[in-house]
C-alpha positions in Angstrom: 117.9 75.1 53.8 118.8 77.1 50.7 115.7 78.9 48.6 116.9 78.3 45.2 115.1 77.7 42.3 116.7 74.4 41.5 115.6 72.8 44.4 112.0 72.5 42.6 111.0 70.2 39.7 107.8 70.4 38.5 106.9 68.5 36.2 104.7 70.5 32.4 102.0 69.8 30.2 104.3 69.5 27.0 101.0 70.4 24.7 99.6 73.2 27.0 102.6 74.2 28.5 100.4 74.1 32.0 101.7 72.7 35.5 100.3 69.6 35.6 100.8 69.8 39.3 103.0 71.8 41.6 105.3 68.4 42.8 107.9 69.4 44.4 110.9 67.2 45.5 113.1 69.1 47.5 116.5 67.9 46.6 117.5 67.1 50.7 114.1 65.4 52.2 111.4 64.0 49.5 114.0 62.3 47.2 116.9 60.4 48.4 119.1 60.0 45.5 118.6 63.8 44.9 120.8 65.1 47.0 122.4 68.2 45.9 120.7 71.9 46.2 122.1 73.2 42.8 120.3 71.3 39.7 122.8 72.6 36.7 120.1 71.5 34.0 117.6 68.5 32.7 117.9 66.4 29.6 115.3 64.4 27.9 116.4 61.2 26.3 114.4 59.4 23.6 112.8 57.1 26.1 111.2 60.0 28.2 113.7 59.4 30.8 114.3 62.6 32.5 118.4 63.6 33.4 119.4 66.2 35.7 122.8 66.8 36.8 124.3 68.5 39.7 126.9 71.1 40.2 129.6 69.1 41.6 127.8 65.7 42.2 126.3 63.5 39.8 124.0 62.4 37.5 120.7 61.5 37.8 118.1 59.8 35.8 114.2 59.8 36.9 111.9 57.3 34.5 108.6 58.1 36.1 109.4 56.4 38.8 112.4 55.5 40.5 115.6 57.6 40.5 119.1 56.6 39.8 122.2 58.3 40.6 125.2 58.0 38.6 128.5 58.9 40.2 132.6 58.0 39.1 131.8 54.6 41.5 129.5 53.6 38.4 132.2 55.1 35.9 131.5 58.7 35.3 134.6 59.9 34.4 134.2 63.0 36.4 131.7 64.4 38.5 131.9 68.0 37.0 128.7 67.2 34.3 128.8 70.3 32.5 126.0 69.1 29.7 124.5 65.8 28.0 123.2 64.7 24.6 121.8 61.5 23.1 123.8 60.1 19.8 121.6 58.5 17.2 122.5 55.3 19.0 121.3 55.7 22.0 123.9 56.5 23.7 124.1 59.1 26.9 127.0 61.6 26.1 128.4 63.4 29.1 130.5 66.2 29.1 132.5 67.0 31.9 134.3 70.6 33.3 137.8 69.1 34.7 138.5 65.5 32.8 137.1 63.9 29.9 133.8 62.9 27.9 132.3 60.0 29.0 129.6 57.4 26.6 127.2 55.6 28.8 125.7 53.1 26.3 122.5 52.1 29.3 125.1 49.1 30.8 128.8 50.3 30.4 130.8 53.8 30.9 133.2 54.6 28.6 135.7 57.4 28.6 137.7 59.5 26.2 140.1 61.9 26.3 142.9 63.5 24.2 144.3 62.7 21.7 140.2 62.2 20.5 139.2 65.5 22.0 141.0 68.8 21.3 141.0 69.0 25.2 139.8 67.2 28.1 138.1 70.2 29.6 134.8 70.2 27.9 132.9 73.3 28.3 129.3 71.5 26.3 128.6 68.7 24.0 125.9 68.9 21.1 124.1 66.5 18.2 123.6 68.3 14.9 121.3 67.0 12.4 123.7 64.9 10.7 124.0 63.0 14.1 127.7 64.4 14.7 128.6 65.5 18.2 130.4 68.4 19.0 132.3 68.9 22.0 133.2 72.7 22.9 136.5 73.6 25.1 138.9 76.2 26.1 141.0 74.7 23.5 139.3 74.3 20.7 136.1 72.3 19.1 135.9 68.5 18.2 133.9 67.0 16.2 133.1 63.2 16.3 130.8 61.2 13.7 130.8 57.9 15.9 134.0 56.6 13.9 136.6 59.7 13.4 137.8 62.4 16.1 138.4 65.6 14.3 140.0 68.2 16.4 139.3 72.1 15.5 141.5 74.9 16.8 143.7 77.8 15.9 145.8 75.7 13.3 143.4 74.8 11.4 140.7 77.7 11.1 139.4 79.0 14.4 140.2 82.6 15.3 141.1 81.1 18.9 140.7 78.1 20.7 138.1 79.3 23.2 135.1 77.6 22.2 131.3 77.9 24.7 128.8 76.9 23.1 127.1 75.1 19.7 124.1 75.6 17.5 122.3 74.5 14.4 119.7 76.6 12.8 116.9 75.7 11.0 119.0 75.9 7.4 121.5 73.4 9.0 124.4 75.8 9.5 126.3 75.5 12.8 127.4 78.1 14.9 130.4 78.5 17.4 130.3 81.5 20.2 133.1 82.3 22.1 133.6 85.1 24.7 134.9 87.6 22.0 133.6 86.1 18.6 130.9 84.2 16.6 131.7 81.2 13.9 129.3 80.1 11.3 130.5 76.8 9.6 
């Protein structure tokens, strides 16, 4: 068995920032739906349901209680998760490495893929305060509003189409990184 970090979740005191016990489900023996060694990250939705996803494998969601795993059988549209974000609907956003984004909206899957993205290989996918999401790729940036698909890349203002990651600071302005420059929009 592999000592990685990931293998551990343990669950903190939001207000004291405190272990409020050292719980550990070891992704192979304690938790059966938590099967891979390499945890990528965790995502909090507005119901308090915790998400983790897997290098490689799947999706998980833990409410408290019971664990689900989420795999393409259920309609992931890849099992590459690279991030996840909530829209203002409710809706679980997944972006994924080598195909697609896919909306899970709690019953059904639903995937998308160019022409509504810039690309299909989406490196992140983020909410701003205005309840867009953004979806970063190695080909650009798209932006989606829940009704229009706008696609950004070097024709239309970025000074290349490698886009990593997204942010919005405090003043609401959003900002693009790349591996060899910064956007502010």
């Amino acid at each position: 068995m592999n000592s990685y970090l990931s293998e551990w979740i343990v669950p903190i005191d939001q207000k004291t920032l405190q272990y409020t016990a050292w719980t550990k489900y070891n992704s192979i023996y304690d938790a059966p739906t938590v099967s891979s060694n390499h945890i990528s990250s965790i995502f909090e939705d507005i119901d308090g349901n915790i998400w983790f996803w897997t290098a490689g494998w799947w999706v998980i969601k833990y409410n408290g209680t019971t664990w689900l795993k989420y795999t393409v059988n259920d309609g992931l549209s890849s099992d590459s998760i690279t991030s996840i974000v909530q829209d203002n609907a409710w809706n679980m956003w997944f972006a994924t490495a080598d195909n697609w984004a896919t909306k899970y909206d709690g019953t059904i899957f639903t995937k998308y893929n160019t022409p509504n993205l810039v690309h299909p290989n989406v490196v992140s996918v983020h909410k701003d305060s205005s309840g867009n999401l953004w979806f970063t790729s190695f080909h650009g940036l798209t932006k989606y509003d829940g009704t229009t698909w706008t696609r950004f890349n070097t024709s239309n203002g970025l000074p290349s189409s490698t886009t990593m990651q997204f942010v919005e600071d405090n003043s609401g302005t959003l900002w693009v990184w790349s591996m060899s420059w910064v956007l502010r929009y």
